[in-house]
PDB file with SEQRES, HELIX, SHEET and CRYST1 records, atoms N, CA, C and O in Angstrom:
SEQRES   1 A   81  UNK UNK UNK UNK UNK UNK UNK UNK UNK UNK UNK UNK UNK          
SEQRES   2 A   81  UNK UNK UNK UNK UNK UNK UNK UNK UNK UNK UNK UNK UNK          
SEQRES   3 A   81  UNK UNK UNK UNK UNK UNK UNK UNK UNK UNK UNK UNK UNK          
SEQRES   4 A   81  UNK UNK UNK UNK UNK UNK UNK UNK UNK UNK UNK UNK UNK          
SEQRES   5 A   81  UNK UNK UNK UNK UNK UNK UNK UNK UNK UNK UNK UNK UNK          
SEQRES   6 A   81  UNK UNK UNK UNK UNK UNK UNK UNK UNK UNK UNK UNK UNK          
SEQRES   7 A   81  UNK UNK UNK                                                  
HELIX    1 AA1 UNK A    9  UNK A   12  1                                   4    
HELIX    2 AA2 UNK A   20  UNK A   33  1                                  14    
HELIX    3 AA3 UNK A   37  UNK A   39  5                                   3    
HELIX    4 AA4 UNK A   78  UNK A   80  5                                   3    
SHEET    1 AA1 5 UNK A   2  UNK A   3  0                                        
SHEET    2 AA1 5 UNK A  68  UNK A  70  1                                        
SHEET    3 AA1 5 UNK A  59  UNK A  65 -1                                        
SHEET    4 AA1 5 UNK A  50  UNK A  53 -1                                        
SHEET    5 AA1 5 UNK A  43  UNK A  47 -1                                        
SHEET    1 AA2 2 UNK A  59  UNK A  65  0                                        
SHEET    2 AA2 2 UNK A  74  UNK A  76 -1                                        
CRYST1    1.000    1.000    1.000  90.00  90.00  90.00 P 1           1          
ATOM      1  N   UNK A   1     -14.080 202.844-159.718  1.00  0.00           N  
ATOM      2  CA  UNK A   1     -14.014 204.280-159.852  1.00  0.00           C  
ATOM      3  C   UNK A   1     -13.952 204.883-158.442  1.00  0.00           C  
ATOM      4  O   UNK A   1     -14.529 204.217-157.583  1.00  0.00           O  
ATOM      5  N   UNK A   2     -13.248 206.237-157.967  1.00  0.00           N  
ATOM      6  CA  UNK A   2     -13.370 206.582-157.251  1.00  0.00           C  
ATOM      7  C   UNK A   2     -14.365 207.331-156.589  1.00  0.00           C  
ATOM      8  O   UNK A   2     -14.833 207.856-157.599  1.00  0.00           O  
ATOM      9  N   UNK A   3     -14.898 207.686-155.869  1.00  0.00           N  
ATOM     10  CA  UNK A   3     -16.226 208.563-155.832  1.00  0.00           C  
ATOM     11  C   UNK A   3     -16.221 209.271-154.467  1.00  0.00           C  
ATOM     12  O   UNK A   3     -16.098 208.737-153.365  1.00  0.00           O  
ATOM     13  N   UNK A   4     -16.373 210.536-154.742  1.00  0.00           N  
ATOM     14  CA  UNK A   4     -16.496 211.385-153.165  1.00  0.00           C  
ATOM     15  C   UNK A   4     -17.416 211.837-153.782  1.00  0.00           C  
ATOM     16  O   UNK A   4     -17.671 211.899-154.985  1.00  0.00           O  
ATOM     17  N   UNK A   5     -18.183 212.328-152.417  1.00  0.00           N  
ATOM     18  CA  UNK A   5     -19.542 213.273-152.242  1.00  0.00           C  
ATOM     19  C   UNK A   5     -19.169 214.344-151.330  1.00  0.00           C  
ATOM     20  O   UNK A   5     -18.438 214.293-150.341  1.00  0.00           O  
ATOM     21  N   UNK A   6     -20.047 215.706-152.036  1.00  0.00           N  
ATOM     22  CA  UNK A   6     -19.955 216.564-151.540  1.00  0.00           C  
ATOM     23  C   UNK A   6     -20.741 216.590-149.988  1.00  0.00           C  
ATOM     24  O   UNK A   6     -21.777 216.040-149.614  1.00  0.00           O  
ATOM     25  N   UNK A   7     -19.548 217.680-149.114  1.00  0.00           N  
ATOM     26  CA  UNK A   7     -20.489 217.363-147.831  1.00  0.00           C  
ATOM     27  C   UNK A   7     -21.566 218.036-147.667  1.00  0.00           C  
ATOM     28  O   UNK A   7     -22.394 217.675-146.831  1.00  0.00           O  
ATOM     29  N   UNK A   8     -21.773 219.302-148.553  1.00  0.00           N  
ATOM     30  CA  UNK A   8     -22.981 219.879-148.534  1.00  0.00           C  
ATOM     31  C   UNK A   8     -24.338 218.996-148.812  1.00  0.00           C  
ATOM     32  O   UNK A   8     -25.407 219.486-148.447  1.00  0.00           O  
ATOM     33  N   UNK A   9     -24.328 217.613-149.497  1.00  0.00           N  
ATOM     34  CA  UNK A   9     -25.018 216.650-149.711  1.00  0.00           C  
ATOM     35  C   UNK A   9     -25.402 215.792-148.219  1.00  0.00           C  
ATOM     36  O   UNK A   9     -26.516 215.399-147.872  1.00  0.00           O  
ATOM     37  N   UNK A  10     -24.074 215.648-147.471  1.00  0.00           N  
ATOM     38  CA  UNK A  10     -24.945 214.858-146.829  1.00  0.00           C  
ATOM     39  C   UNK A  10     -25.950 215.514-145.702  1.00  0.00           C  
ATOM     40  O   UNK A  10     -26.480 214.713-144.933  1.00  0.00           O  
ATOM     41  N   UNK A  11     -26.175 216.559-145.586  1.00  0.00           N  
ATOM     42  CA  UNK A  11     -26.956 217.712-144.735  1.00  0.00           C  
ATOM     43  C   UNK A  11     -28.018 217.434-145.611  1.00  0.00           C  
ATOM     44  O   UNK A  11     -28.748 216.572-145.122  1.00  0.00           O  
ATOM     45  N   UNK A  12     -28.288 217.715-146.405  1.00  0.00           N  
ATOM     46  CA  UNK A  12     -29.415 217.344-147.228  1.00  0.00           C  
ATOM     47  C   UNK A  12     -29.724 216.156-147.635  1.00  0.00           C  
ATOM     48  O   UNK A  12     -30.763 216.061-148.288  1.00  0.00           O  
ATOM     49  N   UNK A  13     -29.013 215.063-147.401  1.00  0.00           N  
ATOM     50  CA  UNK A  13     -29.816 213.631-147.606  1.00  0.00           C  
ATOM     51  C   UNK A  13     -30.159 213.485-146.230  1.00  0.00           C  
ATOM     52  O   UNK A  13     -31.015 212.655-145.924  1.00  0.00           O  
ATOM     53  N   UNK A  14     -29.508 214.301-145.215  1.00  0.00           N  
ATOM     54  CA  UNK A  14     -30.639 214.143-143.522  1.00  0.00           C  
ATOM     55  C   UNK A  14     -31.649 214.350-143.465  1.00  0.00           C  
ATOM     56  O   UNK A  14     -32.278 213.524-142.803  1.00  0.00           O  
ATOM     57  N   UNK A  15     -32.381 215.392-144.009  1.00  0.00           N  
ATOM     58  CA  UNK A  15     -33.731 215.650-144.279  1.00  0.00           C  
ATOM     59  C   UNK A  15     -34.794 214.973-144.939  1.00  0.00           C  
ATOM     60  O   UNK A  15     -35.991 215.246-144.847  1.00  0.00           O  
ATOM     61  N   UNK A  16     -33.986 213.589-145.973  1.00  0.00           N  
ATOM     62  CA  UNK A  16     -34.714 212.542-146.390  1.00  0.00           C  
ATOM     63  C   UNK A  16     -34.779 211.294-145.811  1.00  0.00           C  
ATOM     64  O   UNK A  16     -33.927 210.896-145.017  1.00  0.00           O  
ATOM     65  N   UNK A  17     -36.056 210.438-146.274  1.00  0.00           N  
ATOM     66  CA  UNK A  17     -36.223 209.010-145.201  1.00  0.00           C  
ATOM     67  C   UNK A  17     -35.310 208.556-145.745  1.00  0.00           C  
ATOM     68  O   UNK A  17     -34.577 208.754-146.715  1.00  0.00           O  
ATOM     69  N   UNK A  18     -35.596 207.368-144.314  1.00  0.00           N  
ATOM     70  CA  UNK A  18     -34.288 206.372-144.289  1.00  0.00           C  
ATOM     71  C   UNK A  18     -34.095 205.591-145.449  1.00  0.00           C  
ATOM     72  O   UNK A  18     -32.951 205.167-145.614  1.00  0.00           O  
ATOM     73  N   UNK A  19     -35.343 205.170-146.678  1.00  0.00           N  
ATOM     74  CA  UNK A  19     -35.472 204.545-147.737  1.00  0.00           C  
ATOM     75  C   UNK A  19     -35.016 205.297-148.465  1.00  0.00           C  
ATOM     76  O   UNK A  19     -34.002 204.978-149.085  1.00  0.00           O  
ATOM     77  N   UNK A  20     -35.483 206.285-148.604  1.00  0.00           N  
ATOM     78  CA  UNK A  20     -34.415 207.501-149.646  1.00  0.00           C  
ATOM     79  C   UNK A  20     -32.895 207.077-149.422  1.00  0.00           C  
ATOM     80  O   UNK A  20     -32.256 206.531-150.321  1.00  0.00           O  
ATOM     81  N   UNK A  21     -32.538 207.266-148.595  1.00  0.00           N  
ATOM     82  CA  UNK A  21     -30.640 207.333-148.197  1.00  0.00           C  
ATOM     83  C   UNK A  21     -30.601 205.877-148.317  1.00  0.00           C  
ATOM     84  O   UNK A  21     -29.425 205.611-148.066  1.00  0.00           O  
ATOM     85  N   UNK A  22     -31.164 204.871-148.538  1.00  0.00           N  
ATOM     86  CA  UNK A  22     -30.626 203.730-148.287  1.00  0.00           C  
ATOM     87  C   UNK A  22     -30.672 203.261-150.274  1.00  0.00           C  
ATOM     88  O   UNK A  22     -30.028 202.491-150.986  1.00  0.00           O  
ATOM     89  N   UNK A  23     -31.740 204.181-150.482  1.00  0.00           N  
ATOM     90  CA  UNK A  23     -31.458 203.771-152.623  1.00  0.00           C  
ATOM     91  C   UNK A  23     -30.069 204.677-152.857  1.00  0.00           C  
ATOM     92  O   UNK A  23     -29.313 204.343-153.770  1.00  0.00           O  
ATOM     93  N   UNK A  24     -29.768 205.761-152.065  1.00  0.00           N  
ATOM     94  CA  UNK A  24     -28.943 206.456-152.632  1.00  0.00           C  
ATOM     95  C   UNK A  24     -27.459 205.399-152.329  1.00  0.00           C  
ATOM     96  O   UNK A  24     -26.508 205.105-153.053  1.00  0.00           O  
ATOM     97  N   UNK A  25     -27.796 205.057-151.004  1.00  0.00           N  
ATOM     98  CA  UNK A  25     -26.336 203.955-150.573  1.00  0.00           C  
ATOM     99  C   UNK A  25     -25.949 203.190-152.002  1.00  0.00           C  
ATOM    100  O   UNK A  25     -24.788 203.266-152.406  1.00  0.00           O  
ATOM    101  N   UNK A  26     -26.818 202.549-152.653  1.00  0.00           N  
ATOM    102  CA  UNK A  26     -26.857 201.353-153.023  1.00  0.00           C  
ATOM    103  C   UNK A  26     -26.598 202.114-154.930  1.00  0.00           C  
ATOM    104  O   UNK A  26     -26.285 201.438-155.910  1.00  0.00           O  
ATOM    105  N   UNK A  27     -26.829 203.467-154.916  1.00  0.00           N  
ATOM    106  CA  UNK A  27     -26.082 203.938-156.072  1.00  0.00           C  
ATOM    107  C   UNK A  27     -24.776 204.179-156.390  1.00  0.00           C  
ATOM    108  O   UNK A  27     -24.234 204.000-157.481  1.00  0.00           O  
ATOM    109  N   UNK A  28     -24.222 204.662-155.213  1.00  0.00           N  
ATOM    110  CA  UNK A  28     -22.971 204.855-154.244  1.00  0.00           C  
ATOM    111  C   UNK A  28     -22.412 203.722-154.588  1.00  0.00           C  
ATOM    112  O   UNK A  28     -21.570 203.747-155.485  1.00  0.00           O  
ATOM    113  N   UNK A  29     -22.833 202.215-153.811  1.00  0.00           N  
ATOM    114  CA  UNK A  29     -22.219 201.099-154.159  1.00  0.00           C  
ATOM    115  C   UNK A  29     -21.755 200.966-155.450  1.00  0.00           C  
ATOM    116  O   UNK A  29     -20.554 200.956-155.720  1.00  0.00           O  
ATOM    117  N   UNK A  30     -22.759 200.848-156.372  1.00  0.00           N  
ATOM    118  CA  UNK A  30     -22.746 200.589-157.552  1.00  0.00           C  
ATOM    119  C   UNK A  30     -21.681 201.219-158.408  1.00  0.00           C  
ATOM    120  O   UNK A  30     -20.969 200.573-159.177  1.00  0.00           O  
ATOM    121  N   UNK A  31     -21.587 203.085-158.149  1.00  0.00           N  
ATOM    122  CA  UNK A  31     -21.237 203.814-158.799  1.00  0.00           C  
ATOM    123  C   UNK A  31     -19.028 203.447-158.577  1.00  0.00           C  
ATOM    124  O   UNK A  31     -18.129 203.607-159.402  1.00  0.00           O  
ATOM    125  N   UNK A  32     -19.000 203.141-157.686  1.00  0.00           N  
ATOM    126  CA  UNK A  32     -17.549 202.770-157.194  1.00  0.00           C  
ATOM    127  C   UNK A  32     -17.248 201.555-157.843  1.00  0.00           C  
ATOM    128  O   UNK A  32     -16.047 201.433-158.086  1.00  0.00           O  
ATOM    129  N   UNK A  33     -18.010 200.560-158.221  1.00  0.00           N  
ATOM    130  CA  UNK A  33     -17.852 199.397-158.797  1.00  0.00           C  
ATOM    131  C   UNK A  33     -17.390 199.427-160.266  1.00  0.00           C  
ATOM    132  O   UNK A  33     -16.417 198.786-160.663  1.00  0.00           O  
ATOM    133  N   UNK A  34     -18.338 200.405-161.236  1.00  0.00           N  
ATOM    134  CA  UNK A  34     -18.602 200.223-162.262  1.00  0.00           C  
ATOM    135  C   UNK A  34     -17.319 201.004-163.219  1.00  0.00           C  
ATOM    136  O   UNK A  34     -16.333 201.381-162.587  1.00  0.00           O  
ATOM    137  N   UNK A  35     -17.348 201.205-164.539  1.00  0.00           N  
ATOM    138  CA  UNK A  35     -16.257 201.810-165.273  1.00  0.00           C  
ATOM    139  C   UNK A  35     -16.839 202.782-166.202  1.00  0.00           C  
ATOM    140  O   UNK A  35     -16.168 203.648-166.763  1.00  0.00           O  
ATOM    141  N   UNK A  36     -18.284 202.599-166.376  1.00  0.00           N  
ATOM    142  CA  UNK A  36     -18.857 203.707-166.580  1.00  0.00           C  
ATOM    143  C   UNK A  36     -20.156 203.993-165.879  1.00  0.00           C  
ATOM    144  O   UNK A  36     -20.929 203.051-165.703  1.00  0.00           O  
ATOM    145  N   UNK A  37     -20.579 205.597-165.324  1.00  0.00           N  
ATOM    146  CA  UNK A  37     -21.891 205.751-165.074  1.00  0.00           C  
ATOM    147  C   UNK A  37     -22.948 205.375-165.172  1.00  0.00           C  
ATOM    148  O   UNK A  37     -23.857 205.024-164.420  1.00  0.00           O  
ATOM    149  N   UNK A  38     -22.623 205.552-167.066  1.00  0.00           N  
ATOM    150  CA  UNK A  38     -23.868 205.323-167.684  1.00  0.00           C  
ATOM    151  C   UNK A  38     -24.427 203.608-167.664  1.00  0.00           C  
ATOM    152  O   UNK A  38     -25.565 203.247-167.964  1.00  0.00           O  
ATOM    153  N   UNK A  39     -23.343 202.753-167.247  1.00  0.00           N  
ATOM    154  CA  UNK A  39     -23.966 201.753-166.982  1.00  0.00           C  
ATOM    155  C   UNK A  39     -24.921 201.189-165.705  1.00  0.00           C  
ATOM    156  O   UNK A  39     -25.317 200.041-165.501  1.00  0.00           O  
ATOM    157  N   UNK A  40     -25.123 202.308-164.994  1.00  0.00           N  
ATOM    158  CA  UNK A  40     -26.322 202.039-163.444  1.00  0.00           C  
ATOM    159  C   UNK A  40     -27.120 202.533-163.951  1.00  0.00           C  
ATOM    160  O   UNK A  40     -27.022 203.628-164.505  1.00  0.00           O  
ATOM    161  N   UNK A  41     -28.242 201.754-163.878  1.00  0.00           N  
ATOM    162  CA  UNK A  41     -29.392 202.535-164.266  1.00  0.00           C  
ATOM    163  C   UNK A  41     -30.000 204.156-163.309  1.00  0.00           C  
ATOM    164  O   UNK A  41     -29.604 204.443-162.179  1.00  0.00           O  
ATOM    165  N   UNK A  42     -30.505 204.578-163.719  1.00  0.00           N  
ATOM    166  CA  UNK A  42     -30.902 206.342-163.116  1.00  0.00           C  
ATOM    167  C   UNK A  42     -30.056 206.874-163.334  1.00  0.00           C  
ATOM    168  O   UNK A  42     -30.234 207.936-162.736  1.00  0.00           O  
ATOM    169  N   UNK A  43     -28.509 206.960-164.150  1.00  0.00           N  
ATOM    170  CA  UNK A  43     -27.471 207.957-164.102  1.00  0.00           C  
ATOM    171  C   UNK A  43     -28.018 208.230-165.898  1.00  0.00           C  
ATOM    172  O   UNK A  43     -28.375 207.268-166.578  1.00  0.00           O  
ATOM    173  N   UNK A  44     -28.002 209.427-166.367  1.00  0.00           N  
ATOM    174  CA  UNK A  44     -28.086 209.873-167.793  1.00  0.00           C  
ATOM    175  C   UNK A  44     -27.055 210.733-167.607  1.00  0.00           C  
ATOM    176  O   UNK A  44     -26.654 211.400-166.653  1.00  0.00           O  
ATOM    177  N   UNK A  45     -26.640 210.531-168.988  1.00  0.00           N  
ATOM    178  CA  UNK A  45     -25.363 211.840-169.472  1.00  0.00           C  
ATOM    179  C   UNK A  45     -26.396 213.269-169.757  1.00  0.00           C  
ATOM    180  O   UNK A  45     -27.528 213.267-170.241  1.00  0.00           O  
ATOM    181  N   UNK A  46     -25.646 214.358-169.318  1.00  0.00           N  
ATOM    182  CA  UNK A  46     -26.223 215.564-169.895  1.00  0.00           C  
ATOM    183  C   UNK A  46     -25.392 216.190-170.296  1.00  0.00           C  
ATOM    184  O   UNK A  46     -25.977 216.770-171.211  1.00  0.00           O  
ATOM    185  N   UNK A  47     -24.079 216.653-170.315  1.00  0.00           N  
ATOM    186  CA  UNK A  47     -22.710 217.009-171.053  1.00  0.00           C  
ATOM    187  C   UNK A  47     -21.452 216.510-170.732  1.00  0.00           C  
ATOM    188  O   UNK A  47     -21.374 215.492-170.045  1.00  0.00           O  
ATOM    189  N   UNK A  48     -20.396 217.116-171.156  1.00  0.00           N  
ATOM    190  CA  UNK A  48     -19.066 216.919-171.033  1.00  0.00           C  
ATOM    191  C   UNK A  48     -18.633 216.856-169.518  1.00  0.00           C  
ATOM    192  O   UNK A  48     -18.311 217.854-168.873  1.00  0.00           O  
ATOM    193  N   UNK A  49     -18.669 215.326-168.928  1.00  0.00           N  
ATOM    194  CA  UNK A  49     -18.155 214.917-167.855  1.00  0.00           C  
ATOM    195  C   UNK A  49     -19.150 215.490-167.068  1.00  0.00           C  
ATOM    196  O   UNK A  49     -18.684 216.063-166.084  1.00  0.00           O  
ATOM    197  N   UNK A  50     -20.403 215.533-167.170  1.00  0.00           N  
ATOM    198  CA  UNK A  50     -21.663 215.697-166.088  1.00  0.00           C  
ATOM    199  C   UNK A  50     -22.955 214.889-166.516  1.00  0.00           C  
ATOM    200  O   UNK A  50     -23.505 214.616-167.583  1.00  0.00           O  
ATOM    201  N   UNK A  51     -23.163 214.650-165.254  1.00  0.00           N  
ATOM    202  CA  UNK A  51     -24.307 213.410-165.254  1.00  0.00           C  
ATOM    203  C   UNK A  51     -25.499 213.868-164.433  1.00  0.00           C  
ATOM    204  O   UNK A  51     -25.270 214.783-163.642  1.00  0.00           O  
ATOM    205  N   UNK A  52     -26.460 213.491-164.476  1.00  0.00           N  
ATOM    206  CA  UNK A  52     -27.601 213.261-163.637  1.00  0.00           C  
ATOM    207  C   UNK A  52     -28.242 211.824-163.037  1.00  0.00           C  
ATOM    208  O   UNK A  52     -28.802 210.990-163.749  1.00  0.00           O  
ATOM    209  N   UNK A  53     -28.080 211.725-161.834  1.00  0.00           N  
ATOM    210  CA  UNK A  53     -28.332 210.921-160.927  1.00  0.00           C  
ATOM    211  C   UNK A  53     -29.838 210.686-160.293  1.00  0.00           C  
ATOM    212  O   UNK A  53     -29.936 211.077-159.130  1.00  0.00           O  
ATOM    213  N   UNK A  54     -30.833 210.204-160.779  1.00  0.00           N  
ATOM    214  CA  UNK A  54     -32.253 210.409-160.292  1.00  0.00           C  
ATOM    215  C   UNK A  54     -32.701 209.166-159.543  1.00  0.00           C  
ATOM    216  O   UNK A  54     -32.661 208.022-159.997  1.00  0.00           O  
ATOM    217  N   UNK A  55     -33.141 209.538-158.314  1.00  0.00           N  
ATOM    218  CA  UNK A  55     -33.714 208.392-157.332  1.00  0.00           C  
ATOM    219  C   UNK A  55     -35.122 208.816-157.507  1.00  0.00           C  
ATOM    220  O   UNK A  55     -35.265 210.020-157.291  1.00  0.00           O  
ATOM    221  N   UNK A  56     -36.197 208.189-157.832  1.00  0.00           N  
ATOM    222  CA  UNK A  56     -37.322 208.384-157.601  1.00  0.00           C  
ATOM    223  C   UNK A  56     -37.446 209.687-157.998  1.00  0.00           C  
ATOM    224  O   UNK A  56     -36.768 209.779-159.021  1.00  0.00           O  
ATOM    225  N   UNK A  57     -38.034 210.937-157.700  1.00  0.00           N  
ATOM    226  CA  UNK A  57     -38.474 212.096-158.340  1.00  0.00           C  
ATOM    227  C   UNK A  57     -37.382 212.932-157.834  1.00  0.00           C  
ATOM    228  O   UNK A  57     -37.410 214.135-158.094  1.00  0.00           O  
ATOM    229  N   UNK A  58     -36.293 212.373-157.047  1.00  0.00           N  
ATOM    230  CA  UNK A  58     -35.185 213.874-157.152  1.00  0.00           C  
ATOM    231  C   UNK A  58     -33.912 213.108-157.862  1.00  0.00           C  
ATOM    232  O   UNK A  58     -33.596 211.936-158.071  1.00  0.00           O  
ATOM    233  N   UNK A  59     -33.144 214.910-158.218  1.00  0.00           N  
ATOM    234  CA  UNK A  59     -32.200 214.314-159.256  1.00  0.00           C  
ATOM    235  C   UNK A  59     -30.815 214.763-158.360  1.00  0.00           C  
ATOM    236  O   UNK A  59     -30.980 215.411-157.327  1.00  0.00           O  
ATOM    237  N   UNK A  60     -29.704 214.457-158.723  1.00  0.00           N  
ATOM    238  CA  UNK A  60     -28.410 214.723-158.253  1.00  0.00           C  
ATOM    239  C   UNK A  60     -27.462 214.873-158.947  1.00  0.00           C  
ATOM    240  O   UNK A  60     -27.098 213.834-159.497  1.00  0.00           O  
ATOM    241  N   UNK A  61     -26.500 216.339-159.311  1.00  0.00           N  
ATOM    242  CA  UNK A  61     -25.695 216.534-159.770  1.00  0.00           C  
ATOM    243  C   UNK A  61     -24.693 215.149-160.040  1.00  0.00           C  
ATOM    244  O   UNK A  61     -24.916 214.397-159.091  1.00  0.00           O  
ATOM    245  N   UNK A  62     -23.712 214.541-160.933  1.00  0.00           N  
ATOM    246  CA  UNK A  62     -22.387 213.831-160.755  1.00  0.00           C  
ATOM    247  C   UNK A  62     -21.230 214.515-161.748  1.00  0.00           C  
ATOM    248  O   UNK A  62     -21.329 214.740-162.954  1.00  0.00           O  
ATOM    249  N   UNK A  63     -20.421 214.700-161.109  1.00  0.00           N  
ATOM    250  CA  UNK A  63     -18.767 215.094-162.365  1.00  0.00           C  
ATOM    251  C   UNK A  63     -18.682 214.388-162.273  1.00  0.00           C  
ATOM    252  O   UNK A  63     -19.150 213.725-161.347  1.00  0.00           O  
ATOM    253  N   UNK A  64     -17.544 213.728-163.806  1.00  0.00           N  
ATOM    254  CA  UNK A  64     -16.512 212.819-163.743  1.00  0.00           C  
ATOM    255  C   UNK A  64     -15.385 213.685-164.382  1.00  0.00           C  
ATOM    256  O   UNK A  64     -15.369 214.434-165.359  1.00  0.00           O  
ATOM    257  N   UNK A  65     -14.620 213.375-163.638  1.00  0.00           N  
ATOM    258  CA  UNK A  65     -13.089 213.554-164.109  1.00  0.00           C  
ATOM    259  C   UNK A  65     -11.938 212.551-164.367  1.00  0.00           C  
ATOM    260  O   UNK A  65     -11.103 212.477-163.466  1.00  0.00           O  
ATOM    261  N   UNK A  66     -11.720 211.581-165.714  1.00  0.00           N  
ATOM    262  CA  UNK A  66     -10.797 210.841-165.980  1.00  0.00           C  
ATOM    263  C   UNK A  66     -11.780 209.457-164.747  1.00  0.00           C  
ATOM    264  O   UNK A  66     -12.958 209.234-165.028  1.00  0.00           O  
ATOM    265  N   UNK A  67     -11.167 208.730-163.568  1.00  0.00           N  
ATOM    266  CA  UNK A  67     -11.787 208.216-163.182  1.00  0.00           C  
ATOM    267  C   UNK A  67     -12.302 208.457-161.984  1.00  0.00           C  
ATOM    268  O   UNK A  67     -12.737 207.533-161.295  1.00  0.00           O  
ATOM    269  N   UNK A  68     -12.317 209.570-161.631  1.00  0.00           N  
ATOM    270  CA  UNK A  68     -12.624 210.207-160.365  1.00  0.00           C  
ATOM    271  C   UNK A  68     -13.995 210.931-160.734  1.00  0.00           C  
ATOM    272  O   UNK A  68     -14.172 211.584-161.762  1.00  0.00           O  
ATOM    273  N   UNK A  69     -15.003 210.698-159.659  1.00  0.00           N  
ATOM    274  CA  UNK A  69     -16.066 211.362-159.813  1.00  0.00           C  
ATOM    275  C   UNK A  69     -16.403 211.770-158.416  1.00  0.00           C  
ATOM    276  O   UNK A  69     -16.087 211.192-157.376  1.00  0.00           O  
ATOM    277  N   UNK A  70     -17.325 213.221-158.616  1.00  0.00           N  
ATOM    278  CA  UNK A  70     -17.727 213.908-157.474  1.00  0.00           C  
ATOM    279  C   UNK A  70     -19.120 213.968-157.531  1.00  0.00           C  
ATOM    280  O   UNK A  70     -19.588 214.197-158.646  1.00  0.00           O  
ATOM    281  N   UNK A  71     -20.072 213.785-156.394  1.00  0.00           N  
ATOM    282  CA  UNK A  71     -21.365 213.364-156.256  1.00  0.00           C  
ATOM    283  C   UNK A  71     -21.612 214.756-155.571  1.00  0.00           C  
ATOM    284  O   UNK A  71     -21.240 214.993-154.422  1.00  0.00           O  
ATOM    285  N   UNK A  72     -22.281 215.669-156.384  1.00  0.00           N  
ATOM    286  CA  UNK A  72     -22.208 216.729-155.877  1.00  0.00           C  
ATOM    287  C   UNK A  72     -24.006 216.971-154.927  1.00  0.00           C  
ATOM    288  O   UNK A  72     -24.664 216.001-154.551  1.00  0.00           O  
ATOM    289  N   UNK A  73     -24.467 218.477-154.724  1.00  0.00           N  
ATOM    290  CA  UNK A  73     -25.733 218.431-154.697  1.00  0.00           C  
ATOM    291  C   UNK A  73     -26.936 218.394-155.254  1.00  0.00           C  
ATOM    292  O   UNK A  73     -26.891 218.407-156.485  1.00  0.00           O  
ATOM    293  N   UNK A  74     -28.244 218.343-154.674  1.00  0.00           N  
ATOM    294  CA  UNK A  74     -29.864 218.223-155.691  1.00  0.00           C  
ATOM    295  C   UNK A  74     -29.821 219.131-156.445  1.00  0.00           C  
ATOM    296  O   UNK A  74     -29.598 220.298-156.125  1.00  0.00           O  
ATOM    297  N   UNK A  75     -30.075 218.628-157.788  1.00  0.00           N  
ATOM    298  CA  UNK A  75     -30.508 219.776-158.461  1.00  0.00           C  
ATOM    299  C   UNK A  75     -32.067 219.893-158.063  1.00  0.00           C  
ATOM    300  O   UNK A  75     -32.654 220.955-157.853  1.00  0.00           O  
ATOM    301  N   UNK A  76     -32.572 218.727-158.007  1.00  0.00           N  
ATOM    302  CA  UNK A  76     -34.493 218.605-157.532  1.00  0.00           C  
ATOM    303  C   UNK A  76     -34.351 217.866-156.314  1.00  0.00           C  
ATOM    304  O   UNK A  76     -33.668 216.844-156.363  1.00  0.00           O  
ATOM    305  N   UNK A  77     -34.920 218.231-155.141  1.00  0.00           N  
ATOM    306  CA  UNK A  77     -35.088 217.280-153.681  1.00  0.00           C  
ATOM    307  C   UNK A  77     -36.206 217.212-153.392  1.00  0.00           C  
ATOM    308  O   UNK A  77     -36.745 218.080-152.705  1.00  0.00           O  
ATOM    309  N   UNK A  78     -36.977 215.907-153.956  1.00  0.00           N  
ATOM    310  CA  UNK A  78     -38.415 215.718-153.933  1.00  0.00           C  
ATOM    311  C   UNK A  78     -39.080 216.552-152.300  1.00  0.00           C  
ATOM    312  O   UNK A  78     -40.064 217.291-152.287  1.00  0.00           O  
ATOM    313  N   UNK A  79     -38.178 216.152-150.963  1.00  0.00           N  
ATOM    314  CA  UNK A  79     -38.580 216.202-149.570  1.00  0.00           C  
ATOM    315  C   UNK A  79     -38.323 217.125-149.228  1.00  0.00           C  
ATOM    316  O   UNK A  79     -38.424 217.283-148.011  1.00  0.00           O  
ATOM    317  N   UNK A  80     -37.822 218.330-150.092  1.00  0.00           N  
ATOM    318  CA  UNK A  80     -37.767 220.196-149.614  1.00  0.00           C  
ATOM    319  C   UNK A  80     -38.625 220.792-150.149  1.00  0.00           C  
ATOM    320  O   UNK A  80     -38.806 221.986-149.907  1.00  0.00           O  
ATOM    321  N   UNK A  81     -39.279 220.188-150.909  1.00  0.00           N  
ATOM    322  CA  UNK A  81     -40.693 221.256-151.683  1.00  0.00           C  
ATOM    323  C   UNK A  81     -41.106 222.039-150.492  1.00  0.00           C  
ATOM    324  O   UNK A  81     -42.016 222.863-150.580  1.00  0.00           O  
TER     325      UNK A  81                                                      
END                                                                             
């Protein structure tokens, strides 16, 4: 699958530790590999071609479109409270 992230995201995964950005890498990996979302674990469907992406206690927007998906921004960022 294809996968871009929004750049407004990566300004805000700067503000999280390096273990944070390094589970998110490894969703990233995953998410380019796979043929559906819903098969990585932490991705749940919530409607029509939108997903939720949760690392530990924050969550992250995902579209899909056909096979293109966009990794957008937090909806929850545990490390901005």
């Amino acid at each position: 699958m294809e996968v871009r992230i929004d750049a407004g995201l990566f300004e805000q995964l700067k503000k999280c530790p390096v273990s944070f950005q390094n589970e998110f890498r490894k969703v990233y990996q995953l998410l380019k590999a796979a043929d559906k979302p819903t098969e990585i674990k932490g991705i749940l469907y919530l409607r029509k071609n939108c997903y939720k992406i949760t690392i530990r206690n924050s969550r992250i927007i995902l579209k899909i479109d056909e096979k293109k998906a966009l990794i957008g921004l937090f909806l929850y960022n545990e490390f901005l409270v």
